[in-house]
TORNU-742426 format. One line per 10 residues: number of its first residue (from 0); for each residue y, z, x of C-alpha. Coordinates in Angstrom, 1 decimal. Example, Ala and Ser with C-alpha at 12.3 -4.5 7.8 and 13.67 -1.06 7.14 Angstrom:
% TORNU-742426
0) -4.5,7.8,12.3; -1.1,7.1,13.7
% end
This chain:
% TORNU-742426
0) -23.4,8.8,35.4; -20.8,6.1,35.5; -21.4,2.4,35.6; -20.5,2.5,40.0; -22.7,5.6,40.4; -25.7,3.7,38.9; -25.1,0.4,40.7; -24.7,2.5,44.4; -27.9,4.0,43.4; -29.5,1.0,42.2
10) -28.5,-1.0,45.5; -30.0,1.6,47.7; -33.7,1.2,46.2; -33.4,-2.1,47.0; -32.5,-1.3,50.3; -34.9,1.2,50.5; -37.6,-1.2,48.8; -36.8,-4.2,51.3; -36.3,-2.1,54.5; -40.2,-0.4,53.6
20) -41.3,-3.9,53.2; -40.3,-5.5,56.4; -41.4,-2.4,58.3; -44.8,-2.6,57.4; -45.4,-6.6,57.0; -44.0,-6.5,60.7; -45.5,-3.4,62.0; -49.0,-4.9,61.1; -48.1,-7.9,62.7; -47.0,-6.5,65.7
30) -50.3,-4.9,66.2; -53.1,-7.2,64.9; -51.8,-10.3,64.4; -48.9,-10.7,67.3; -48.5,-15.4,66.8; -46.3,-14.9,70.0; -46.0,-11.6,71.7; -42.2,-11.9,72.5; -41.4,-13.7,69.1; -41.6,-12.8,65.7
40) -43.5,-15.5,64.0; -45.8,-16.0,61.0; -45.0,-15.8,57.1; -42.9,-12.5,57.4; -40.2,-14.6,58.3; -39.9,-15.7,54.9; -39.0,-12.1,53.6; -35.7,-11.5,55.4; -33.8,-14.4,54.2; -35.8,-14.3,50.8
50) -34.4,-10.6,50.2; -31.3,-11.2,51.3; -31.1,-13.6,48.8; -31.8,-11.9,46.0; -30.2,-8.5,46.9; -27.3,-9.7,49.1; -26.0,-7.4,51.6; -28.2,-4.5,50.4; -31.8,-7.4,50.9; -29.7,-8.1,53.9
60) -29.6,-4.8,55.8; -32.8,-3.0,54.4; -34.5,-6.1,56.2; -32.6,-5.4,59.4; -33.4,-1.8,59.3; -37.4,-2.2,58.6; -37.8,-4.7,61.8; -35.9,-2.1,63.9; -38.0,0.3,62.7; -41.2,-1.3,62.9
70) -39.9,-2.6,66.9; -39.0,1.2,67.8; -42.3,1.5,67.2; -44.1,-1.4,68.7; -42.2,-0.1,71.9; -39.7,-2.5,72.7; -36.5,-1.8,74.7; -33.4,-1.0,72.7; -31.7,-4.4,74.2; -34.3,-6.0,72.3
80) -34.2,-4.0,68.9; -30.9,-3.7,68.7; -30.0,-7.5,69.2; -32.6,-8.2,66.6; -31.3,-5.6,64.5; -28.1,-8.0,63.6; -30.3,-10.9,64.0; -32.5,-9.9,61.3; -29.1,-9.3,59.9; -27.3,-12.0,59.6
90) -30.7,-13.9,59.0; -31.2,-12.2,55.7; -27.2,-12.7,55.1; -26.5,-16.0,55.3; -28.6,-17.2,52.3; -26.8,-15.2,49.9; -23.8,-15.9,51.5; -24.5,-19.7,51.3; -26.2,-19.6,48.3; -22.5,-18.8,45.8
100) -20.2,-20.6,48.3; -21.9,-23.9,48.7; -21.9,-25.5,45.0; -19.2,-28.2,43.5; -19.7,-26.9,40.1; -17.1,-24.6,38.7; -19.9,-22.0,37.8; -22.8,-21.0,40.2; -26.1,-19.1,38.9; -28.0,-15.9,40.6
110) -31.1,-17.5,42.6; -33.4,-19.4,40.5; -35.4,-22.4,41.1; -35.2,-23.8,37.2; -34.4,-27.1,38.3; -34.6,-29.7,41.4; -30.8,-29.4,42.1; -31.6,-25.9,42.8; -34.6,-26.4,44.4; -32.5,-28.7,47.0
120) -29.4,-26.4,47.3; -32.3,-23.8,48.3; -34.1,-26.2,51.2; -30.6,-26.8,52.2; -30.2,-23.3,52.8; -33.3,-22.1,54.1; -32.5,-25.4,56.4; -29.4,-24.2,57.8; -30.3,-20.7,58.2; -33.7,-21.7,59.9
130) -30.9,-24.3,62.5; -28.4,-21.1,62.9; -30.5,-18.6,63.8; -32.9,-20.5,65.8; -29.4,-21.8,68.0; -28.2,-17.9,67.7; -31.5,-16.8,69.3; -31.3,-19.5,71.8; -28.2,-18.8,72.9; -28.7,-15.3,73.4
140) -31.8,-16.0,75.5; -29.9,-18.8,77.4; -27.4,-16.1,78.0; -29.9,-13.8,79.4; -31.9,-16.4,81.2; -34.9,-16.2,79.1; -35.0,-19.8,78.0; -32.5,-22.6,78.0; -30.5,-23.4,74.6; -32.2,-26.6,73.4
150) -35.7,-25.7,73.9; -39.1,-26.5,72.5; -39.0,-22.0,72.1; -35.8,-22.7,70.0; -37.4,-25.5,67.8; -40.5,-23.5,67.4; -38.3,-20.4,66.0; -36.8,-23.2,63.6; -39.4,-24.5,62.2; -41.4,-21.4,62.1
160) -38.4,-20.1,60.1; -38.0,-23.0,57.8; -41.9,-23.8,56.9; -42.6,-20.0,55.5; -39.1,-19.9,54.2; -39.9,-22.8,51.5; -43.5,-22.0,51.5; -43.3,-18.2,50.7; -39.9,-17.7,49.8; -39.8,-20.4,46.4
170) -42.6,-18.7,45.6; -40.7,-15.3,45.7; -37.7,-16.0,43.7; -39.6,-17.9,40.6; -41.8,-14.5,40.7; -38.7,-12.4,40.5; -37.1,-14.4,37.8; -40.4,-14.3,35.9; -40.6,-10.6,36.0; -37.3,-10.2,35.4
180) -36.2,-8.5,38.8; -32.5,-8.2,38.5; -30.9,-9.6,41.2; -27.4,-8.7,43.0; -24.2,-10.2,41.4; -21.4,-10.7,43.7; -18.2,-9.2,43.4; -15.9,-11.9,42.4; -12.4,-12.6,44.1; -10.2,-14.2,41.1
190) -6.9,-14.7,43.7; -8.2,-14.9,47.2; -5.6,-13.8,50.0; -6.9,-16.4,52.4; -7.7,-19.9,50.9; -10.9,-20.9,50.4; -10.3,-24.1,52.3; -9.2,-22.7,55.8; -13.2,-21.2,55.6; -14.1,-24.7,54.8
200) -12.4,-26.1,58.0; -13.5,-23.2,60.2; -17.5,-24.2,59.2; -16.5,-28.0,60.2; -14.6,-26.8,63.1; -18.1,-24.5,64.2; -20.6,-27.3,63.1; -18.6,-29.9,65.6; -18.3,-27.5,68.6; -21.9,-26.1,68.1
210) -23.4,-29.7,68.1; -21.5,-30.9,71.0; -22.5,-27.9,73.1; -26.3,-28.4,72.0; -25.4,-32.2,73.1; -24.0,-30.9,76.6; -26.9,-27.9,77.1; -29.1,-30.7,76.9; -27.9,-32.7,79.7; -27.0,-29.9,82.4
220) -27.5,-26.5,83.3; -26.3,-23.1,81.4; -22.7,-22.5,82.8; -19.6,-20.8,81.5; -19.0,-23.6,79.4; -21.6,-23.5,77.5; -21.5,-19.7,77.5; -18.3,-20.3,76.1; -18.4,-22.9,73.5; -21.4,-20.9,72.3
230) -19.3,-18.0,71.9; -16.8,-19.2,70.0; -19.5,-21.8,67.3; -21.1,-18.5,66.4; -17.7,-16.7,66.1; -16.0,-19.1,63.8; -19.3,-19.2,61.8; -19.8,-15.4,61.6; -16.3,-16.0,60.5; -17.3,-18.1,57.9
240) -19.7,-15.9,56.1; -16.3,-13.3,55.1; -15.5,-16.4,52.9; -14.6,-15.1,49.4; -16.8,-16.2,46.2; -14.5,-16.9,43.7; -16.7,-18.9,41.6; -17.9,-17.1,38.3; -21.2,-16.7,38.4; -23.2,-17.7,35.1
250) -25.8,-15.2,33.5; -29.5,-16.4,32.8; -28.9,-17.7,28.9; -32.3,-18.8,28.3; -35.2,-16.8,26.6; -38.1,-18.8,28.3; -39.4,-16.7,31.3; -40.3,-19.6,33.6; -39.2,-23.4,32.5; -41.1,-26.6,32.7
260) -39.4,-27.9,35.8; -40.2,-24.2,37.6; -44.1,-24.4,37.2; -44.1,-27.7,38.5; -41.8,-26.8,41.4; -44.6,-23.9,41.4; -47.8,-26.3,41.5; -45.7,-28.4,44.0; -44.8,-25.5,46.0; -48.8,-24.1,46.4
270) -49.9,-27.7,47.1; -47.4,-27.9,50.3; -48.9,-24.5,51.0; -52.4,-25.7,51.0; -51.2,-29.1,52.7; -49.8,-26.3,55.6; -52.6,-24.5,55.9; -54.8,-26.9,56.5; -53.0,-29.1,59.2; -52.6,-25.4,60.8
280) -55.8,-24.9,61.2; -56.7,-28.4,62.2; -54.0,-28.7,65.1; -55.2,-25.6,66.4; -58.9,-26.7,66.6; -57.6,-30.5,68.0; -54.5,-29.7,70.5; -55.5,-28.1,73.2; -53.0,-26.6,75.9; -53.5,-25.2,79.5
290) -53.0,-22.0,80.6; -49.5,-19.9,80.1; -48.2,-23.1,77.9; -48.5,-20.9,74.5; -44.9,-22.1,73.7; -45.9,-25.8,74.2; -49.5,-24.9,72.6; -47.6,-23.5,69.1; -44.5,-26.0,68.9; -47.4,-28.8,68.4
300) -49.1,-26.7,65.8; -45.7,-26.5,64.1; -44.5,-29.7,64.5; -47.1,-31.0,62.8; -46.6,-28.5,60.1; -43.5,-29.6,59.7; -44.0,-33.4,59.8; -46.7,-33.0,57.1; -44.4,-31.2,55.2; -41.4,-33.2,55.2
310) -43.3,-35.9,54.1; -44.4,-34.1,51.3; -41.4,-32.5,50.1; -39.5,-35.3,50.6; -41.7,-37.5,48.3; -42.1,-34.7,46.0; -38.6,-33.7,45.4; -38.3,-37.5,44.2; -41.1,-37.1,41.9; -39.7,-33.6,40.9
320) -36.4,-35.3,40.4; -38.2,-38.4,38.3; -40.0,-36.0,36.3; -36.9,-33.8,35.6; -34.3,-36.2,34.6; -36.9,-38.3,32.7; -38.8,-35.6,30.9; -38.1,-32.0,31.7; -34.3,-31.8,31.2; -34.2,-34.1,28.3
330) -37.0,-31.9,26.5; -35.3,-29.1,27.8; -32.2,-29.8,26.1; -33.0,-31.1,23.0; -34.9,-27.8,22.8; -31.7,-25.8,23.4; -29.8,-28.0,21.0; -32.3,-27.1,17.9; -31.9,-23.9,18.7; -28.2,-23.1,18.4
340) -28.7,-25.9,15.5; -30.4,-23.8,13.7; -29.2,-20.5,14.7; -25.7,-21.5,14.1; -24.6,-22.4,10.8; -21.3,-23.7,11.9; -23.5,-26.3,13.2; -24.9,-27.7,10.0; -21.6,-28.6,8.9; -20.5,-29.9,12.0
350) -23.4,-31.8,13.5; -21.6,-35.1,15.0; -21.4,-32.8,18.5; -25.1,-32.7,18.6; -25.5,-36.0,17.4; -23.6,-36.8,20.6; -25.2,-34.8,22.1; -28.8,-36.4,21.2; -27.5,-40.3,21.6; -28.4,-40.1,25.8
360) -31.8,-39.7,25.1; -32.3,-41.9,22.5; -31.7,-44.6,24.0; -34.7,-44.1,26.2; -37.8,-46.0,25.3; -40.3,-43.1,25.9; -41.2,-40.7,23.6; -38.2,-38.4,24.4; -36.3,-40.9,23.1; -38.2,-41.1,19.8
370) -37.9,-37.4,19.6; -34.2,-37.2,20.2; -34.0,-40.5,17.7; -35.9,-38.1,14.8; -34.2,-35.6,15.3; -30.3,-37.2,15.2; -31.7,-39.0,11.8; -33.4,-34.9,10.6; -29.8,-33.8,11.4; -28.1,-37.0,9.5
380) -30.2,-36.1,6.5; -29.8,-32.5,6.8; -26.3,-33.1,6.7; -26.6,-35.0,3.7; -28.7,-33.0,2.1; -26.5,-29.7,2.8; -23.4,-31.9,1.4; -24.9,-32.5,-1.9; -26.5,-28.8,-1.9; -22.8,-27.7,-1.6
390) -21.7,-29.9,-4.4; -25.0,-28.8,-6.5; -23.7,-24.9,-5.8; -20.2,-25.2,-6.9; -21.0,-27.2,-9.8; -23.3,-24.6,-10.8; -21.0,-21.6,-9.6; -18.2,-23.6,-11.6; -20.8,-24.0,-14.7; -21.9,-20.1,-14.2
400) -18.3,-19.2,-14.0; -17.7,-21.0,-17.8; -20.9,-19.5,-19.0; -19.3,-16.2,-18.3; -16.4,-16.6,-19.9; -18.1,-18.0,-23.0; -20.6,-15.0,-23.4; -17.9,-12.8,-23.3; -15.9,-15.1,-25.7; -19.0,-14.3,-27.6
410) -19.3,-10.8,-27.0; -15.6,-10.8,-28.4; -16.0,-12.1,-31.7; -18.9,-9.8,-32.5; -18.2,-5.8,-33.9; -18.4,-4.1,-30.5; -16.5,-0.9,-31.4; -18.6,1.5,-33.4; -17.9,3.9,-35.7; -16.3,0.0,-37.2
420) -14.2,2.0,-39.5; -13.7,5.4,-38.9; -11.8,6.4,-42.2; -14.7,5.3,-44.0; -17.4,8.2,-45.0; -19.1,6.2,-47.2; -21.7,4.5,-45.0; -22.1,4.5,-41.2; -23.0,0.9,-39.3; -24.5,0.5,-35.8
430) -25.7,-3.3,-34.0; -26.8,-4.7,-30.7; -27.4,-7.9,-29.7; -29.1,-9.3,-26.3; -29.2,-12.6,-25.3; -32.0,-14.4,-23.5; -29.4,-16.4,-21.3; -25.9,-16.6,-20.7; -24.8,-17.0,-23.9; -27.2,-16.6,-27.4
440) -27.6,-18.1,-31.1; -28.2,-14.8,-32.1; -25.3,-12.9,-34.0; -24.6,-10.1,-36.7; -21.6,-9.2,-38.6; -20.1,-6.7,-40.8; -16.9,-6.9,-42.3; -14.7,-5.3,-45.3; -14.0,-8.5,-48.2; -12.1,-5.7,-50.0
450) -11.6,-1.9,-50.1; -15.0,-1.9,-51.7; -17.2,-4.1,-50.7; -19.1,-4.7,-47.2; -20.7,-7.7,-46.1; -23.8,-7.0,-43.5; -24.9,-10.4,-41.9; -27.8,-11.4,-39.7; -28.6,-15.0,-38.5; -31.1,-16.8,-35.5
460) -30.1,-20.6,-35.0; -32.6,-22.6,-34.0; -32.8,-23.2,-29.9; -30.6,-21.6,-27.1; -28.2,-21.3,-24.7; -24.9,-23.2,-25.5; -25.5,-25.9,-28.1; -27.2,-22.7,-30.2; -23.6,-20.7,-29.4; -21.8,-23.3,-30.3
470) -23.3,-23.8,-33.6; -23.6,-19.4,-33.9; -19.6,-19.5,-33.7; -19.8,-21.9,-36.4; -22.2,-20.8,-38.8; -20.7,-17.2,-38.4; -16.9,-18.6,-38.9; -18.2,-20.4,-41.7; -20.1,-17.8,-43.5; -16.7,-14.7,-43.0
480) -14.7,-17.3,-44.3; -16.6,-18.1,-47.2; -17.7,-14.2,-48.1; -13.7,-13.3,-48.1; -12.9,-16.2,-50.6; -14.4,-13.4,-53.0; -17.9,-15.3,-53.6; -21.0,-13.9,-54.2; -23.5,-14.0,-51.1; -26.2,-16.9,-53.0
490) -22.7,-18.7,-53.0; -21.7,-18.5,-49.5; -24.6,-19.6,-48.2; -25.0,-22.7,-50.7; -21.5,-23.9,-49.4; -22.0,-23.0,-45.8; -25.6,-24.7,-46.1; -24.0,-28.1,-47.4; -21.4,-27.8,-44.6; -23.6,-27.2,-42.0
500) -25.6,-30.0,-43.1; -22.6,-32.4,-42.8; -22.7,-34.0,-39.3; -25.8,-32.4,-38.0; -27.5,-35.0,-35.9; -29.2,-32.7,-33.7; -31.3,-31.1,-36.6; -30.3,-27.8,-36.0; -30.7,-24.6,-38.3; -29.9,-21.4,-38.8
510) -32.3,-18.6,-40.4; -30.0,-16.0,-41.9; -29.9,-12.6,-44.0; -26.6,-11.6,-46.0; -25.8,-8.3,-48.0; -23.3,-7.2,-49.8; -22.8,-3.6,-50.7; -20.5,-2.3,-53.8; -19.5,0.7,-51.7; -18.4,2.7,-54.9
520) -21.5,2.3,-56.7; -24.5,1.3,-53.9; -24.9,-2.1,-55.4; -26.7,-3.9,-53.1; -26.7,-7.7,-53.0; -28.6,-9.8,-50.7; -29.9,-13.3,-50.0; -32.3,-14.5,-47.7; -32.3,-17.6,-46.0; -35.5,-18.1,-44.2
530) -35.0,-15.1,-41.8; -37.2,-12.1,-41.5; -37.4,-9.5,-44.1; -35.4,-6.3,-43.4; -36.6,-2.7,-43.7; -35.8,-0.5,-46.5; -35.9,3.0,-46.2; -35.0,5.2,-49.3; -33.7,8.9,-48.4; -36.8,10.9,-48.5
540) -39.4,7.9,-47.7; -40.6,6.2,-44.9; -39.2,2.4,-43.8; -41.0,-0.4,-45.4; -40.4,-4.2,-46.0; -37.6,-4.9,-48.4; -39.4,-7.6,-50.9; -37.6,-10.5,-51.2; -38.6,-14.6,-52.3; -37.3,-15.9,-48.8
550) -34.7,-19.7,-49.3; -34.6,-22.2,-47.5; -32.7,-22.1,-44.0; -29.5,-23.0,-43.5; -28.5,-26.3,-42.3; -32.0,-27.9,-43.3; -31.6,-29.7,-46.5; -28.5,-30.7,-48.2; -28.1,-29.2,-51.9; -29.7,-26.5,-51.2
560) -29.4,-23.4,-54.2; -29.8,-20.1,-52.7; -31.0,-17.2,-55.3; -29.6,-13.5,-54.4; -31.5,-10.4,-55.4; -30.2,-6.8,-56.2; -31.2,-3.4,-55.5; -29.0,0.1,-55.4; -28.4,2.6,-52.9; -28.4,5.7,-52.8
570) -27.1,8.7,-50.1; -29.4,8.6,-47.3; -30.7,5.2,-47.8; -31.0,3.1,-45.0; -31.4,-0.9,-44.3; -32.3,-2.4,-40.8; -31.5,-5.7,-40.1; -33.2,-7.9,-37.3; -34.1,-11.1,-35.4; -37.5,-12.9,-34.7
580) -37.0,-11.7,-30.7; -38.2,-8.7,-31.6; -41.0,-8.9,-33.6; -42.1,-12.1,-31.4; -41.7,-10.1,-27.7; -45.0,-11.3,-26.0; -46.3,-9.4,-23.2; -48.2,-10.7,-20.0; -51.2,-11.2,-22.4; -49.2,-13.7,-24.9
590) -49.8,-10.6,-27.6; -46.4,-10.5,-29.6; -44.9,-7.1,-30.3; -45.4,-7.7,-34.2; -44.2,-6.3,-37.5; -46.1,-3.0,-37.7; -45.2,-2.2,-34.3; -41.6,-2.0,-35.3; -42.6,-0.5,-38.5; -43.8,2.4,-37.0
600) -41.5,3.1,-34.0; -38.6,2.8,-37.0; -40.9,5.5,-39.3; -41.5,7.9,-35.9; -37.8,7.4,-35.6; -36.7,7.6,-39.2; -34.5,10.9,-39.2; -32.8,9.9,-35.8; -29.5,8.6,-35.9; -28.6,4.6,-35.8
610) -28.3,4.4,-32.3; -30.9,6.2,-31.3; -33.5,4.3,-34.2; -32.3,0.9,-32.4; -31.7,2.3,-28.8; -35.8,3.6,-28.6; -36.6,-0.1,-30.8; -35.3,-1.9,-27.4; -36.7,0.6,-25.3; -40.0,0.0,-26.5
620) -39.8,-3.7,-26.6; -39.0,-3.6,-22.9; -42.1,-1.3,-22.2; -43.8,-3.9,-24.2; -42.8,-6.8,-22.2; -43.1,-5.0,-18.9; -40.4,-6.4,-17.0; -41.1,-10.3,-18.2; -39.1,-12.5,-19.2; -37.0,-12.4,-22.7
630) -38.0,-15.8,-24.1; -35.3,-15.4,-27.0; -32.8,-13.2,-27.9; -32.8,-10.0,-29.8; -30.3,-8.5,-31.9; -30.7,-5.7,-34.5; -28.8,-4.5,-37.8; -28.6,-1.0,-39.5; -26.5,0.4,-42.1; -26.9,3.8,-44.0
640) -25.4,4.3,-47.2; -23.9,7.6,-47.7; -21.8,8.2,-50.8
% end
């Protein structure tokens, strides 16, 4: 079903809906409750122009077809029913009509009462429908020599007209709007073929004519000149109403169901009800009238209706106004402008709008203005705050970006390609290294200082992060450069201790474990500066500790004499290498992962391969730690000798 389909069908329910209302609100009045037996007065003259309002044309005409219905019925001749037929018509008509062609704006809204502007435009309305009508009636009725034009019958049909209209109808539309009832949108006419204006001119042109006939009617007797100035008012205004609505029409933005200013238009709207009611019922118990003056008798009872209620309205729509411009708009709109503040993020970046926005009601000395005041001076901050966030983010997205490039600088200068030297059969190699941050003090080596000797290093430096890299790039620099000078490993690290030493005002140090194997004969040198003791395991043995008096660290004391020790390899024999991150891995319990744990995942692993001996070492440090945190880094050494 296509988008025209469903609207046709849509438009006749409402037709449908409004025609089976009028025909039973006025078929029950026709029969028990009958105000006026030739008129048809009482509260069910709110619905025609209410509907018609809501549903245009289609509110308009299902009205006019329920009273002709219900007066088929109630057996009155077909002069009768079908005159009211367009009566009830055009009554129904003309507030829509008026309702999106009288408004100075550049956009009108669909019918809602959501603030006093509206609530006047809709008296207005309901005021000038109540006038034409009333004088359309009359002039009918003085054409048929029922009753003259200006008559207390026409000012009864008036006011009858305009009480329940305001009383009732309000009422209506602020229900439909709360419940969501979709009302009919108006077919816009972007390039017009007549001007708007000359429909302007034609209402002035009807409004003069029609008051000077009243003026005239009131003064002599119904003639043909009346008759015809009559005519031809009610002509130019039916004329009128084919007027064009060119304005677009705005669609209901806001979320809230009912606003402020709508439930007091509400309270004030039942309390002019009750005020009605009541000086109804007491001017039909006080004002008496004689026999066959029911006209006279009912124009009292409504003119006092209608005093009482002017009075109130009037004084009302003030206080409504007050209350509105003072209070409900102002809340109202600071409202809406912290919503789309903090829905749009545009907005927090460019806030001096709303500030502007803000500065009318802060210069009020009521609490609205302190409101507005707090919140220009939340936004001010906010602003502030957001400015410096943003400087705080790209100094650390520029500071995240360099510690990127220095862990892989890092990465870079340690062995990553493994088998390390493929044309070698002699011994195989294998490391990994994981750093608790971006960038570690962690680090191992291995490196030929000849065709026949390879050096195996292993070092923690005290702290981490950067200043431990920095100091990692040195000690390792220091230590390769020293090994491939040709000097034993007690002598590299008594030089690199005395130049680490040099300069070292932040008291760092570096625990460290060097070997050097004579590939050709398994010679295996080694000196141990305060780092953990590797694990030794010979071919056909499990892995155990490799014994070994422990020196001083590196970088700790100046002077320092580092002693090496000596054992030889044999095929098969393998040495593992590692850092204090492992063995000190604490789990949610603060119990570390320890020595023997390692020993014996390295012993269950023993006839494995290198990578996967250290691959199921991290694997079980990480099921150790269960998803914490790594408080320090980890890296791990192995070497098997094979010749």
């Amino acid at each position: 079903m296509n988008d025209s389909t469903s609207s046709i069908k849509s438009n006749v329910v409402r037709l449908f809906i409004c025609s089976a209302v009028i025909f039973i609100i006025e078929f029950v009045s026709n029969i028990f409750i009958p105000v006026i037996p030739v008129l048809e007065l009482g509260p069910g003259s709110a619905l025609p122009p209410t509907l018609g309002l809501m549903f245009g044309p289609w509110g308009a005409v299902g009205a006019a077809l329920g009273d002709l219905t219900s007066n088929i019925l109630a057996g009155y001749p077909p002069e009768i029913y079908i005159i009211t037929f367009f009566i009830q018509f055009f009554y129904g008509y003309i507030p829509y009509k008026l309702w999106y062609t009288l408004d100075i704006g550049e956009k009108i809204s669909s019918p809602r009462l959501d603030t006093v502007k509206n609530l006047i435009k809709f008296v207005v309305i309901m005021f000038i429908n109540a006038i034409v009508m009333a004088g359309l009636l009359g002039f009918l009725m003085d054409a048929t020599g029922l009753y003259d034009l200006v008559s207390l019958t026409t000012l009864i049909y008036a006011v009858n007209n305009f009480d329940f209209s305001i009383m009732l109808g309000s009422l209506i539309v602020i229900g439909a709007n709360l419940y969501g009832i979709r009302m009919y949108k108006p077919k816009i006419v972007k390039k017009p073929s007549v001007s708007p204006k000359i429909f302007n001119l034609i209402a002035i042109i009807a409004i003069i004519i029609a008051v000077a006939n009243a003026v005239y009617s009131t003064f002599s007797e119904p003639d043909i000149w009346a008759f015809t100035a009559g005519a031809i008012s009610y002509s130019l205004i039916f004329l009128y109403f084919l007027k064009p609505i060119t304005k677009e029409v705005k669609e209901k933005t806001s979320k809230i169901k009912i606003s402020l200013t709508e439930k007091l238009i509400v309270i004030f709207i039942i309390t002019g009800a009750i005020i009605a009611i009541v000086t109804g019922i007491r001017s039909i118990l006080t004002i008496t009238g004689g026999e066959g003056a029911e006209i006279q008798f009912w124009e009292s009872v409504y003119l006092n209706i209608t005093i009482i209620l002017t009075i109130f309205y009037v004084s009302s729509i003030g206080f409504l106004w007050y209350i509105e411009k003072n209070i409900t708009t102002p809340i109202e709109s600071i409202s809406d402008i912290v919503k789309n503040y903090v829905g749009d993020s545009e907005d927090i970046s460019n806030s001096s709008d709303i500030i502007a926005k803000c500065e009318q009601y802060v210069t009020q000395e009521s609490e609205v203005g302190i409101l507005a005041n707090s919140f220009q001076k939340m936004i001010r901050d906010l602003e502030i705050y957001v400015k410096n966030l943003k400087q705080v983010t790209t100094e650390k997205e520029r500071i995240n970006t360099e510690l990127n490039v220095a862990r892989k600088i890092q990465e870079d200068m340690l062995p990553r390609k493994f088998p390390p030297f493929p044309e070698r059969n002699e011994f195989d190699i294998y490391a990994l290294a994981m750093p608790a941050k971006e960038v570690g003090g962690d680090f191992y080596d291995f490196f030929l200082i000849d065709d026949n000797h390879l050096a195996m290093v292993i070092a923690d430096v005290s702290g981490k992060g950067v200043p431990a890299a920095l100091f990692m790039v040195i000690t390792k620099t220091l230590i390769k450069n020293q090994a491939q000078l040709g000097k034993s490993a007690a002598e590299v690290f008594t030089t690199v201790n005395n130049q680490l030493y040099e300069g070292n005002d932040e008291n760092m140090f570096v625990t460290a474990f060097m070997g050097i194997l004579e590939i050709g004969t398994g010679i295996f040198t080694y000196v141990n500066a305060g780092h953990n003791p590797p694990l030794l395991k010979y071919a056909n043995q499990d892995y155990d500790w490799l014994k070994a008096k422990p020196g001083f660290v590196l970088a700790g004391m100046e002077n320092m004499e580092y002693h090496q020790n000596e054992i030889t390899l044999k095929t098969g024999d393998k040495i593992c290498l590692y850092t204090d991150g492992v063995t000190e891995a604490t789990n949610n319990n603060d119990e570390l992962f320890g020595e023997s744990r390692l020993l014996e995942i390295m012993n269950n692993k023993k006839d494995s391969s290198l990578t996967e001996q250290l691959s199921q070492v991290k694997k079980e440090v990480d099921i150790f730690m269960s998803g914490g945190e790594q408080f320090d880094d980890i890296t791990l050494l192995i070497m098997e000798y094979r010749k």
